[in-house]
Each structure stands twice: as structure tokens, then as C-alpha cells.
C-alpha positions as CSV (number, residue, x, y, z in Angstrom):
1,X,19.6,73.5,119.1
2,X,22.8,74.0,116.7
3,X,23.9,76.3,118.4
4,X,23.6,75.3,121.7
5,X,25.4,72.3,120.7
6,X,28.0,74.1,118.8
7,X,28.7,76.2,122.5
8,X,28.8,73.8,125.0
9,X,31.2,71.7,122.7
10,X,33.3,75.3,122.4
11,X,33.5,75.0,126.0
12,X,34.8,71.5,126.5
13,X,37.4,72.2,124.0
14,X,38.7,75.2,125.7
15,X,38.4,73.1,129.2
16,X,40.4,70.0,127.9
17,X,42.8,72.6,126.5
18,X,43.6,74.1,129.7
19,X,43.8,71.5,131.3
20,X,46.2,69.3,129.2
21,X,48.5,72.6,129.1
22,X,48.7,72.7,132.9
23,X,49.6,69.3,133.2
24,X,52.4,69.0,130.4
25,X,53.9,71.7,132.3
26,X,53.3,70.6,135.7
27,X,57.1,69.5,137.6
28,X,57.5,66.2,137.6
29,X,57.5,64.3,141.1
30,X,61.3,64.1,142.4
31,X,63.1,63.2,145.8
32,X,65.8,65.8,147.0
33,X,67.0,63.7,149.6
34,X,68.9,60.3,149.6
35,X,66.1,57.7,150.3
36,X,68.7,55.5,151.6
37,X,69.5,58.3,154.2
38,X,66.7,56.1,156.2
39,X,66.1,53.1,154.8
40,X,70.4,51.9,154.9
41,X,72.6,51.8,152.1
42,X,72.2,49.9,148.9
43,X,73.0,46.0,149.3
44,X,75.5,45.9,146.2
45,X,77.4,48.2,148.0
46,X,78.4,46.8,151.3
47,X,80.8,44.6,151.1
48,X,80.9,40.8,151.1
49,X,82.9,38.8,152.7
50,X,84.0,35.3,151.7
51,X,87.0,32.8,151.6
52,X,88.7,31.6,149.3
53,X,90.5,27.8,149.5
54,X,93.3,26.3,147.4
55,X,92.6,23.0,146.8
56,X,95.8,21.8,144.6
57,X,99.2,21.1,145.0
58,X,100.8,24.3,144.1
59,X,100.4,28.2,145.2
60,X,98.1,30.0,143.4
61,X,98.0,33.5,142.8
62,X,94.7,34.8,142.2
63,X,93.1,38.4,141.7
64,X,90.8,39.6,144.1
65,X,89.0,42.9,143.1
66,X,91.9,44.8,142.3
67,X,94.1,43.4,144.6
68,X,96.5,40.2,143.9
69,X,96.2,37.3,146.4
70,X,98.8,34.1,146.7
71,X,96.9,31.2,148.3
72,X,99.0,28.3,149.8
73,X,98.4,24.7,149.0
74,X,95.1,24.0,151.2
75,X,94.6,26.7,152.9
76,X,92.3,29.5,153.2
77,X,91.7,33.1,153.0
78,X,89.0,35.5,153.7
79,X,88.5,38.1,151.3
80,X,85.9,41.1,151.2
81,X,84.5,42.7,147.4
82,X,81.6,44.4,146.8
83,X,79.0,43.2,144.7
84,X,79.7,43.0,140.7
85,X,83.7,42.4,141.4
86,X,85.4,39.2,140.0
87,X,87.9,37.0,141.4
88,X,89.7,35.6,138.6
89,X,93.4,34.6,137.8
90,X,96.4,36.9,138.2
91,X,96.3,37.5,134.2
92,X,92.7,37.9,133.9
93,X,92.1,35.4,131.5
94,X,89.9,32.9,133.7
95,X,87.3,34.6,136.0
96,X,86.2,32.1,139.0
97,X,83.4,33.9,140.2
98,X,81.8,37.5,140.5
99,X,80.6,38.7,143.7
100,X,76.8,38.6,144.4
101,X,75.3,39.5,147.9
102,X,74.1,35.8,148.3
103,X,77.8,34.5,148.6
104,X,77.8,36.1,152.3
105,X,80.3,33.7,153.8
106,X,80.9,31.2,150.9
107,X,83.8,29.4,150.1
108,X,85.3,29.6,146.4
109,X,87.2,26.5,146.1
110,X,89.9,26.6,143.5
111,X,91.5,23.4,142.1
């Protein structure tokens, strides 16, 4: 009986051993190609656009992206970032918004 027990548990040890070898060494699941090759590009990377409005009484000069903008006393401008990029001041010090993909055609007023 001992030894019959003694066996068959022989034999499940070397089983589970083999086994759990084979799969630590198994690859691991990957994707060569782009899955956005058919599903479109990511969202934070198409641009959005939006306008921007000076609401005060002097021209403001204001830095969209990397690129500087002068806005005219109430008027408008439409302006195009992708996701994650700020629109602050022309020194940098006050940021007045950073680009998400719900802003789709919103207005940033500045005052």
C-alpha cells in the first residue's frame, strides 16, 4: 500500500514538474503588428482644434504648443494641439488650459 502510494505520488511530482517547466518557458503572447493599423490612430494624437478669444482691453500674447500667438482685443483665433499640450502665457508662468480630446471645438476665453 506504501508503496503504491509512495509511486503514484513520484508520478505527479514529476508531471507537475514538467509541466510548470514548459510553461515558465513558454513565449509570452505579443502583437507584431500596429493594432491601430485597423482600428485608426490613438485619440491623444490627432489633433484638436479649438479657439481661443481675448476678452480684455489689451493684446495678449499667448503660447500655444510651442508656437507664440498675439490675440487682438475681442477677437478670435482657432488653434489646433494635440492632446497633453498647454496653452499658457508667453513666459510660461500661467498655464490656461491643457488640451484634452473633449475640448473639440471649445472656446478658451482669456480675460
Amino acid at each position: 500500500m506504501f508503496r503504491r502510494l509512495f509511486s503514484a505520488s513520484m508520478v505527479m511530482a514529476a508531471a507537475i514538474s514538467v509541466a510548470s517547466t514548459s510553461a515558465a518557458v513558454a513565449s509570452p503572447l505579443s502583437f507584431h503588428n500596429p493594432l491601430h493599423a485597423k482600428m485608426g490612430a490613438p485619440s491623444n494624437l490627432k489633433p484638436i482644434k479649438f479657439s481661443l478669444r481675448n476678452d480684455s482691453a489689451a493684446v495678449v500674447t499667448v503660447q500655444v504648443g510651442s508656437k507664440s500667438v498675439s490675440l487682438e482685443p475681442g477677437k478670435s483665433q482657432d488653434a489646433e494641439l494635440i492632446a497633453g499640450e498647454k496653452v499658457t502665457t508667453s513666459d510660461g508662468s500661467t498655464v490656461y488650459a491643457v488640451i484634452s480630446s473633449q475640448m473639440k471645438n471649445a472656446t478658451i476665453v482669456i480675460k
